[in-house]
N, C-alpha and C positions, 0 to 999 in steps of 0.2 A: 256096445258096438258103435264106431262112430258111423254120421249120415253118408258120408265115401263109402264106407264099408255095404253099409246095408244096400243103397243103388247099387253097385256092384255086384253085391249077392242077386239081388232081386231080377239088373239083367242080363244076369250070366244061366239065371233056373227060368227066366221067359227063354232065352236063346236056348237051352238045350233041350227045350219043349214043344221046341217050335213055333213061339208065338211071333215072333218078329216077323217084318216086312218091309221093303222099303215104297216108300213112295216118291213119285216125279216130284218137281216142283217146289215150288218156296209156299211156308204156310200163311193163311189169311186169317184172322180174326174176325168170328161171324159176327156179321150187324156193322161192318167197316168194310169204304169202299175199294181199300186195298186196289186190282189189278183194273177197278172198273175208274178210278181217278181220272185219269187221261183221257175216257170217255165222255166222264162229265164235265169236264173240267173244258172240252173239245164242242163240247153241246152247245156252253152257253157263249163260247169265242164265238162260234158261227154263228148263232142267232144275232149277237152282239154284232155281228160286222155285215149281214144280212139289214141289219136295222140301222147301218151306218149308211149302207145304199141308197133305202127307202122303202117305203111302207110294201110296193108290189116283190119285192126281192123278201123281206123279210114274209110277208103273207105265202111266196115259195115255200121258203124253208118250213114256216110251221107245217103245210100242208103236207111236204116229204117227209117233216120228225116226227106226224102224229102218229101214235102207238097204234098199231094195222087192227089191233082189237076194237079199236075204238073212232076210227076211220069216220064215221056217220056226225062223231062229237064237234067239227071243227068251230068255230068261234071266229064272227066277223070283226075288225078292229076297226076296220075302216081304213084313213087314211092315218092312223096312229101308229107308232111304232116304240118299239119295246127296249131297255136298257135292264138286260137280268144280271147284276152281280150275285153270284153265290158265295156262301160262306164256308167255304168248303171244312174248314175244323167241327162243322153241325151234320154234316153228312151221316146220316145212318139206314139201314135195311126199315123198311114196315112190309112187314111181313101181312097188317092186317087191313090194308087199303085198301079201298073203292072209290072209282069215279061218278062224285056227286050223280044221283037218281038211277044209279046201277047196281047189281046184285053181285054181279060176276067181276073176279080181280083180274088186272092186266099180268097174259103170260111175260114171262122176265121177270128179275128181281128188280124191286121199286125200293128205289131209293127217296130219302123226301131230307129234305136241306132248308136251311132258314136262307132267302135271297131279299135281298131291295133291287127295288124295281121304278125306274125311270119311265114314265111316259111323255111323250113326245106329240107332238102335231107340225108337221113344215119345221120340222128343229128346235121347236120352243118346248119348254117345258110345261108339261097340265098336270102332273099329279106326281106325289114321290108313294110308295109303300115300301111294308117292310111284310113280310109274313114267308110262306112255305110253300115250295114246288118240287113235286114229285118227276122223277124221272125213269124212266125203267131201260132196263138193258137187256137187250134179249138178242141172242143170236149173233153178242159181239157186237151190237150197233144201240147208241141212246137213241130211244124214242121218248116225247115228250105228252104235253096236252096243252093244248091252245088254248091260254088265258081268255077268260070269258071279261066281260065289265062285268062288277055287279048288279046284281040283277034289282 
């Protein structure tokens, strides 16, 4: 029997058994940020042009994107301000996160991305990195977590 045949076979005896059903919607690929893209992708433009402003605009924004679980976490930068590119092709689910000295994972799905990172003082440049920031989406909205300095 050729591979036509048998898919055919196979869903013509689900359909007269009543296994089918349809679903809404275009499908997603789990651990891919698929429909949440434009979110993240929306996250770090506005930080990014919040830190184009200045350190008190951009120190706004972190405080509106902190993740409301974790509200108590925020991080002083001072008068320093932030340049987050993200890599968006590294973008994947972790399903098994925690925010350093916490038990409890943030509601939303967390996403964690490899980004570099521009820091600023008055416009100059003080440090480059490269490493990983997590973002979480909950409720249709990125929330984030304000970069701490190393401690």
């Amino acid at each position: 029997m050729s591979r036509a045949r048998l898919v055919a076979a196979v869903l013509t005896v689900l359909a007269a058994t009543g296994c089918t059903s349809t679903v809404a919607g275009s499908p997603v690929a789990l651990g891919s940020a698929g429909a949440d893209r434009d979110l993240l992708t929306g996250y770090f433009a506005e930080l990014n042009e919040a830190g184009r402003e200045g350190p008190t605009t951009q120190r706004d924004f972190l405080r509106r994107t902190q993740h409301p679980d974790f509200t108590d976490r925020l991080c002083e930068l001072g008068e320093l301000t932030l340049r987050i590119e993200p890599a968006m092709s590294t973008v994947r689910t972790d399903f098994e996160w925690t925010p350093e000295d916490s038990t409890k994972r943030p509601r939303g799905l967390v996403y964690v991305m490899g980004v570099s990172v521009s820091i600023r003082r008055d416009g100059a440049p003080v440090a480059e990195q490269i490493g990983s920031q997590r973002v979480v989406i909950l409720d249709g909205k990125a929330y984030g977590f304000t970069p701490c300095p190393t401690r």
